[in-house]
C-alpha positions as CSV (number, residue, x, y, z in Angstrom):
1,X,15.1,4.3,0.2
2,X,14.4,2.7,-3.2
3,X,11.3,2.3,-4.8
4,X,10.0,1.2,-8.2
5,X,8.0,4.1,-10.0
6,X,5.7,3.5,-13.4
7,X,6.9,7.0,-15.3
8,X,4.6,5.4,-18.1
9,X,5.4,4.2,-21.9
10,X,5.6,0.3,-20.6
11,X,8.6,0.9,-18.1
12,X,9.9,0.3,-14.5
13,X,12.6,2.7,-13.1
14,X,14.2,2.3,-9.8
15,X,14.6,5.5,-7.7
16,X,15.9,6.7,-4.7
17,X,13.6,8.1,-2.3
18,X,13.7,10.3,1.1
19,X,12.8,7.9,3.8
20,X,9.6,9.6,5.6
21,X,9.0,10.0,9.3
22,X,5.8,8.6,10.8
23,X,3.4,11.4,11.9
24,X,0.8,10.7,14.7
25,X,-0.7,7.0,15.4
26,X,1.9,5.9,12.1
27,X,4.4,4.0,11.9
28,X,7.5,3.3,9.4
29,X,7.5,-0.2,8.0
30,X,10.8,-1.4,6.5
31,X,9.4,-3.2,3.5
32,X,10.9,-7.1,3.1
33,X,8.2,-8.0,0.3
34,X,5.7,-6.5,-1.6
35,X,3.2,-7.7,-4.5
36,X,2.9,-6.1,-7.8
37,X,-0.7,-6.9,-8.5
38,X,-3.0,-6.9,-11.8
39,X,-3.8,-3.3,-11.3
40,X,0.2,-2.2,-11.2
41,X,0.3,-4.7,-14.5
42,X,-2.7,-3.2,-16.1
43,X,-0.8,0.4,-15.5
44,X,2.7,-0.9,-16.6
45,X,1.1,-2.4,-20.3
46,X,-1.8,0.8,-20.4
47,X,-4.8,-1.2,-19.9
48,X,-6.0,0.2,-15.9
49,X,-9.4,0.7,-15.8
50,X,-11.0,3.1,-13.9
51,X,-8.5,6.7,-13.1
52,X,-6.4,5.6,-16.1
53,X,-3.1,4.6,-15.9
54,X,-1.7,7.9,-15.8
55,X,-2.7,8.4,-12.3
56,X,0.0,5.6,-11.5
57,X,3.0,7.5,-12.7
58,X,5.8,8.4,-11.0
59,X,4.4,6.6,-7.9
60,X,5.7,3.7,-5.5
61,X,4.0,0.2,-7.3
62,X,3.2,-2.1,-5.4
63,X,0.9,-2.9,-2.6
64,X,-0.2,-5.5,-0.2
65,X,3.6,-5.2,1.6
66,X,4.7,-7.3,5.0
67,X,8.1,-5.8,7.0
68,X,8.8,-4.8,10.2
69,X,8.1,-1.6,11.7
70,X,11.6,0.7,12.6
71,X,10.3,3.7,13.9
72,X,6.8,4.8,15.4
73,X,5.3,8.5,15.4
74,X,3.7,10.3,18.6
75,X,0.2,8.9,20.1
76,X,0.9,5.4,17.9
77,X,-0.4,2.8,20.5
78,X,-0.8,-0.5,18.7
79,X,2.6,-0.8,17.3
80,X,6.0,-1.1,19.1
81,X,9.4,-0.8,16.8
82,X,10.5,-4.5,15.8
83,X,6.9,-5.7,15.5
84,X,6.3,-7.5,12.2
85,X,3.2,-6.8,10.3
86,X,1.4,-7.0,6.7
87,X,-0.5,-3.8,5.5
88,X,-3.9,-4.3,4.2
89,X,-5.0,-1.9,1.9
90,X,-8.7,-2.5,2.6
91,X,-10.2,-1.8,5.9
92,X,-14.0,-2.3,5.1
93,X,-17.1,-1.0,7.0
94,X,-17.1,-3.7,10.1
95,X,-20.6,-3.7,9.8
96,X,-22.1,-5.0,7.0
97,X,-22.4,-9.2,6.7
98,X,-19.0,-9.6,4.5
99,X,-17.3,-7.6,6.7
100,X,-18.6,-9.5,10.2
101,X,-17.4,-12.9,8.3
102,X,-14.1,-11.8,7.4
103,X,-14.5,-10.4,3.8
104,X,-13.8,-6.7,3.7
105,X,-12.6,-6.8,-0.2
106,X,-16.4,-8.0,-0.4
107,X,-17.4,-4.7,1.7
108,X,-21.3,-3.8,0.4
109,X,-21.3,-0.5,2.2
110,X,-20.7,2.5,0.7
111,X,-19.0,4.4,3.5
C-alpha cells in the first residue's frame, strides 16, 4: 500500500508500504480519503507545537480517514467486511458534559 511519509526538511515522499493484518477486535480499512490537517502542515513547514515535528517523520500523514473495511481480525464484533466507516481519532471520556452533548474534541477529563 502507499502512504505519504514527512522524512522532514519541508518534503512529502510517497512510499510503499506492507499492507497490515488486523489483530483482535481490528479491522483493515481501505482508505478512499483522508485529511491532511494543520498539525500534518505545521510538521511539513517546521512549526508543530508540542512533540516537535520530528516525531512526525517517516510516519503515514494524515488522519481523520473514511473507506471501507476489507478484512476483520479475530473477536471483532461491530464490523463486517464491506462496511463503510470514518475513523475518529478522538474517543473522549463519555462522561463528562461535552462528551454527553456530542463534543469529545471538547473532552474536560483527563482520563
Amino acid at each position: 500500500m502507499k502512504g505519504a511519509i514527512l522524512p522532514g526538511n519541508s518534503t512529502v515522499v510517497f512510499e510503499e508500504f506492507p499492507v497490515p493484518t488486523p489483530g483482535h477486535g481490528q479491522v483493515l480499512v481501505r482508505t478512499k480519503s483522508s485529511t491532511i490537517c494543520g498539525s500534518d502542515i505545521r510538521a511539513i513547514y517546521r512549526e508543530h507545537l508540542g512533540k516537535g515535528p520530528e516525531g512526525y517523520q517517516n510516519v503515514i500523514a494524515g488522519h481523520e480517514p473514511c473507506g471501507q473495511v476489507v478484512a476483520t481480525g479475530p473477536g471483532c464484533k461491530r464490523f463486517k467486511e464491506g462496511d463503510r466507516v470514518i475513523v475518529y481519532h478522538i474517543s473522549g471520556c463519555g462522561v463528562c458534559h461535552d462528551c454527553r452533548m456530542g463534543y469529545m474534541i471538547s473532552c474536560s477529563s483527563e482520563y
